[in-house]
N, C-alpha and C positions, 0 to 999 in steps of 0.2 A: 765553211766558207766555200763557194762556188765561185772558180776561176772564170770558167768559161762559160759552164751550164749546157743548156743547149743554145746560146746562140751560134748562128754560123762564123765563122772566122775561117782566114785568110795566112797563110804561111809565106812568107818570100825570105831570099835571103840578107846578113849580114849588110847595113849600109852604115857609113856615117850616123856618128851619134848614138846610133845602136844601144853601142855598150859605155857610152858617157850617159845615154837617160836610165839604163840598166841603175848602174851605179849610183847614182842621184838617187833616185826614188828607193831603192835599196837603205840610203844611207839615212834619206829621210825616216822611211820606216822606221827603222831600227832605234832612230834620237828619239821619235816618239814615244815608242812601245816600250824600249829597253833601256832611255836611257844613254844611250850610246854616243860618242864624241867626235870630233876630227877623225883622230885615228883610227877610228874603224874608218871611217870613207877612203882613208889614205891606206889601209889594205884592201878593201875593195878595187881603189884605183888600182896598185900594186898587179890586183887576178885580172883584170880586164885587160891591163898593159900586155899581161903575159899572155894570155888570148889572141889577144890582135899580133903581136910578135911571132907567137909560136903556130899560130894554125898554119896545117896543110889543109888548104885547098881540094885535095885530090882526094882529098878521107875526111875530111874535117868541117862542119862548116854551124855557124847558127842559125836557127830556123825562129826568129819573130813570128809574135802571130796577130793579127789585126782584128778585132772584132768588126763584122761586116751593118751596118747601122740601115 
């Protein structure tokens, strides 16, 4: 499977929603493919919480990437 491929994309950082659509779509996968239930999504939430809390800033940061259309 091809993430990106060659199309162009677009990196910016960390905004709102981010890592609540991270997680979402994560959790969805996962009930599809594997099966999976609430409580995966509620550890998921769990690593995203700790993300958003603990990041520095100054070392630290996510890079979304936007496929350019």
């Amino acid at each position: 499977m091809r993430v990106l491929g060659n199309a162009p994309f677009t990196l910016r950082e960390t905004c709102i929603d981010d890592v609540g659509w991270a997680i979402h779509r994560q959790a969805l996968s996962y009930a599809r493919e594997q099966g999976r239930d609430i409580m995966f999504e509620a550890l998921l939430a769990g690593i995203g919480a700790a993300f958003i809390r603990k990041v520095d800033p100054g070392g630290e940061r996510g890079w979304p990437a936007r496929l350019r259309r």
